[in-house]
N, C-alpha and C positions, 0 to 999 in steps of 0.2 A: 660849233667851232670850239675849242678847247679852248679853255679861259687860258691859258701861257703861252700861247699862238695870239689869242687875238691882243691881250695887254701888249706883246712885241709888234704887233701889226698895227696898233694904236701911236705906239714911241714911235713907230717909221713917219707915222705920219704928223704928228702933233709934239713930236717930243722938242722942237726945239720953240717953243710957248714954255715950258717948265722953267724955271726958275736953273741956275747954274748949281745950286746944290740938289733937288729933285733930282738931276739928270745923273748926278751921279751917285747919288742912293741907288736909283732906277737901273743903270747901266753896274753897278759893282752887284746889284742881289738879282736882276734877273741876265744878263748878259757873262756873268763870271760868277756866278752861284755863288757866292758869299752870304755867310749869316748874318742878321744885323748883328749879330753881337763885334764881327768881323767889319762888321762897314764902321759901324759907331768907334770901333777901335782906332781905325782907318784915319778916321775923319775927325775925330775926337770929339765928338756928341754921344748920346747916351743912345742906348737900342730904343727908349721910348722915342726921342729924335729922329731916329731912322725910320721909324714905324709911319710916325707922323708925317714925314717927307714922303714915304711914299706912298702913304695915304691920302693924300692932298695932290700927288703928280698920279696914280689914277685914278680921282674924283676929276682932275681936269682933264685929262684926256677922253674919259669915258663922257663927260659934255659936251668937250668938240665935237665928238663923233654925233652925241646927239643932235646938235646945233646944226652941222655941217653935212652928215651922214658920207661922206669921200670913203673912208672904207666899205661902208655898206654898197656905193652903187661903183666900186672899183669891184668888188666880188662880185655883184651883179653883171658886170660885162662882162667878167673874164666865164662867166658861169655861159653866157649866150656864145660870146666866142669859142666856147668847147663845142657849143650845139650845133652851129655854124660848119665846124672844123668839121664835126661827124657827118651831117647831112650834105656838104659839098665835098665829101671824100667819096661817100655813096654816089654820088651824080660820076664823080670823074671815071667812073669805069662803066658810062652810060654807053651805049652805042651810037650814040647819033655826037658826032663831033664835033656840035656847038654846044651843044650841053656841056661836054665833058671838054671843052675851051675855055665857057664861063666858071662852071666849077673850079679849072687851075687857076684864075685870076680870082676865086671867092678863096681860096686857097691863099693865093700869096697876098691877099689883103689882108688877112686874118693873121697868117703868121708876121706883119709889121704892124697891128694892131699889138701882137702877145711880146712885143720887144721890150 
């Protein structure tokens, strides 16, 4: 996964643990592409400031994640719900009409699982 997908994928889940100023180092340089020199202006701390804020906001997120693993095994579902989706799409154009009955009900669980 591309390390600027998962740092945002990390904030969905942990960002509100960060301290009030993290978030918004975190939210002006990755959410509004701003330079630190542009945050630190911002916010009137120095870019070494900035650095360290968000330094510190993903050393703690990237622990939750360790501690906790929520993103790891939210990917992991949605990775079998893909499999799921593909293998009971295959069944619903079976010939025999309980198969391809159970398939639309493995179907409509899956699509209220991906909601």
């Amino acid at each position: 996964m591309d390390d600027a997908l998962e740092r945002i994928l990390l904030y969905d889940y942990y960002g509100d643990l960060l301290t009030d100023r993290m978030r918004e180092c975190f939210e002006m340089r990755y959410n509004q592409d701003l330079s630190l020199g542009e945050i630190g202006q911002i916010l009137g701390i120095s870019r070494q400031g900035v650095h360290d804020n968000l330094s510190r906001a993903e050393a703690l997120l990237r622990n939750m994640e360790a501690k906790t693993g929520c993103l790891r095994r939210d990917k992991k579902c949605r990775q079998a719900a893909r499999e799921i989706r593909q293998s009971a799409e295959r069944l619903r154009e079976h010939p025999d009409t309980n198969v391809s009955a159970l398939a639309r009900q493995i179907l409509s669980a899956v699509g209220d699982l991906e909601e």
